[in-house]
C-alpha positions in Angstrom: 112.1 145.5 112.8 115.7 145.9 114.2 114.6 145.0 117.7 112.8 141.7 116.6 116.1 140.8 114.3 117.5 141.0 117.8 115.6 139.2 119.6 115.7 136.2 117.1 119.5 136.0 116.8 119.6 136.3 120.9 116.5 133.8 121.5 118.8 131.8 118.3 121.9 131.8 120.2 120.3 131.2 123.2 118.6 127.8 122.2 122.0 126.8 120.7 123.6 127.1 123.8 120.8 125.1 126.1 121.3 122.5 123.3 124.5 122.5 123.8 124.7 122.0 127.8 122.3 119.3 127.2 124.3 117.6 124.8 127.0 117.6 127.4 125.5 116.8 130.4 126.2 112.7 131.6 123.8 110.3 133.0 123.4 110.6 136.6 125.2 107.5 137.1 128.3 108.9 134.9 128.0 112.1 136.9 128.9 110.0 140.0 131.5 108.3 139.3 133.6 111.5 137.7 132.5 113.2 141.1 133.8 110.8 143.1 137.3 110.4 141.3 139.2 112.9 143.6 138.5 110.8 146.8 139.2 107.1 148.0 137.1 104.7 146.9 135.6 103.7 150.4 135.3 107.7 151.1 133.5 108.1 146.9 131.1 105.5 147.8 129.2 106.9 150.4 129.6 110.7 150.0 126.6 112.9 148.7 127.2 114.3 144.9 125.8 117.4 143.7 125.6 117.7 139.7 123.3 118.6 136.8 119.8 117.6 135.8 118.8 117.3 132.0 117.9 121.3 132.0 121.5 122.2 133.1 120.7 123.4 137.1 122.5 122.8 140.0 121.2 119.6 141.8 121.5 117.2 144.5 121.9 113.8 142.4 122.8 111.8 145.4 122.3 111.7 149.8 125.1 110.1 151.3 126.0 109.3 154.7 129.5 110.0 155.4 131.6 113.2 156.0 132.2 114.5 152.2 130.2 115.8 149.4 131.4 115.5 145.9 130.4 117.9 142.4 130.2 117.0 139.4 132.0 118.6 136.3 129.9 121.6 135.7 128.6 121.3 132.0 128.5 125.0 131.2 132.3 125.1 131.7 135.1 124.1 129.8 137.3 120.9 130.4 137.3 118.7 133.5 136.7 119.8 137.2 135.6 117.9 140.3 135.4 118.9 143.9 135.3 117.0 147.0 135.2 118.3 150.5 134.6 118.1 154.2 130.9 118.4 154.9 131.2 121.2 157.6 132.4 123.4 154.3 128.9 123.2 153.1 127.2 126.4 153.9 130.6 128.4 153.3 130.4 126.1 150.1 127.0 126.9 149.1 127.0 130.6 149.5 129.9 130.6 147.5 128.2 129.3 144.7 124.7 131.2 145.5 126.7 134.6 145.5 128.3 133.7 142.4 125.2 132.6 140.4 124.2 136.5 141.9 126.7 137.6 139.5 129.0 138.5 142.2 132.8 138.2 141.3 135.7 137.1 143.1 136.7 139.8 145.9 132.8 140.5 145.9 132.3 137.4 147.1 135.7 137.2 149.5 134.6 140.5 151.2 130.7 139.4 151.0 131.4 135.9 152.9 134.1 137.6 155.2 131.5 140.1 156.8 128.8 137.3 157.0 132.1 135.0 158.9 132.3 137.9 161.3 128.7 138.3 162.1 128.1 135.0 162.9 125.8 133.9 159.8 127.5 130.4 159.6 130.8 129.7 160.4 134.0 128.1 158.7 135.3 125.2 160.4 138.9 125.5 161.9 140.2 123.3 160.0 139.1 121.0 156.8 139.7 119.5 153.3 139.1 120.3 149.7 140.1 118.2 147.0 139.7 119.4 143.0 140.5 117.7 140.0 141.3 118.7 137.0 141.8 117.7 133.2 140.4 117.3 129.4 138.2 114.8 128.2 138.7 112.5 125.1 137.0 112.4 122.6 134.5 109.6 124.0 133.6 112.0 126.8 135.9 110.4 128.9 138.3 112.5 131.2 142.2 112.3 130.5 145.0 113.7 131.9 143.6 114.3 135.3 145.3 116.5 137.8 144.6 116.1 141.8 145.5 119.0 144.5 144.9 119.3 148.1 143.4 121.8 149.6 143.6 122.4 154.0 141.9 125.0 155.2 142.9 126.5 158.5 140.9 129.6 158.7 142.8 133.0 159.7 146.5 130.8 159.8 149.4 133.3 159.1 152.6 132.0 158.0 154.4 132.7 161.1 151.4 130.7 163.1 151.8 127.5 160.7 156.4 127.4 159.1 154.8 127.8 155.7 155.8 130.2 153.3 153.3 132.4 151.5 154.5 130.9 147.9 155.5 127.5 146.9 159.3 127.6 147.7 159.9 124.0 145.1 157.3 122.3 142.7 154.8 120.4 144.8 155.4 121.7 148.1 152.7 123.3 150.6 152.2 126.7 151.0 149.6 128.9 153.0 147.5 131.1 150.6 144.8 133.9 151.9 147.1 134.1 155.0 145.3 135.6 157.7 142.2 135.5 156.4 139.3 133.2 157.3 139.8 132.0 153.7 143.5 130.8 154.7 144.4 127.2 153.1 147.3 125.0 152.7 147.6 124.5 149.0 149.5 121.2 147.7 149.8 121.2 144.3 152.0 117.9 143.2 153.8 117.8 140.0 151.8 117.4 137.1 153.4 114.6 135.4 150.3 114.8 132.3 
């Protein structure tokens, strides 16, 4: 008796939550034009987007035929976030996200990518972009208070090898983080004025 009680409330809770996502997830069209919002308009237009279908997964909503791939905000998540990046990040990209629907946490997946780097499974580009945004939506669905930063990654760049420090040194100034590392990046973060 207690284990079917169980199963209800988590089979309940379950359905709630797939209701939920589904309530949230755009039109493809919508899910588009938020993926695009962190690049140019010329560069958004022709860039492949990744999003979500009706069921919530992980799909490719869009083939494009320039250099950069977009993601949409991903419905399961709180707030607003979209990517936008080279496409030579793509494999590091997608095993990110493979190892992390795995289960696998952050240094898991740090050490995990490192050792497949170094044995030549696919390789990080010397040098490319990443762009997120961030923010809220309203309460029409639409997002607000939207927050761009730059991303440059320059894989195993030390601080000595590139004048940057290792920490911002004022508000909105670049800084190498992961230095050394094949995950080393330039980070600009520009003042939020939201």
């Amino acid at each position: 008796m207690m284990m079917t009680k169980n199963f209800l409330i988590t089979f309940s809770l379950l359905v709630l939550q797939c209701s939920l996502i589904a309530q949230r997830i755009p039109s493809k069209d919508t899910q588009i034009i938020e993926a695009r919002m962190c690049l140019s308009e010329e560069d958004g237009k022709n860039a492949t987007i990744y999003g979500y279908d009706e069921q919530g997964q992980f799909v490719k909503l869009r083939v494009g035929t320039n250099n950069f791939i977009c993601l949409a905000d991903d419905p399961k998540k709180s707030g607003f976030s979209v990517a936008a990046y080279h496409k030579n990040l793509d494999p590091y990209m997608a095993r990110g996200r493979q190892l992390k629907n795995e289960g696998k946490k952050f240094q898991e997946i740090f050490k995990i990518r490192g050792e497949e780097i170094e044995a030549g499974n696919y390789n990080i580009p010397d040098k490319s972009t990443l762009y997120v945004m961030n923010g809220e939506y309203d309460e029409n669905g639409a997002p607000i208070k939207t927050y761009l930063r730059y991303v440059f990654y320059i894989p195993f760049a030390t601080a000595r090898s590139t004048g940057l420090p290792t920490s911002p040194v004022r508000n909105g100034g670049p800084w190498i983080m992961d230095a050394g590392t094949y995950r080393a990046h330039i980070m600009i973060n520009p003042i939020n004025t939201n």
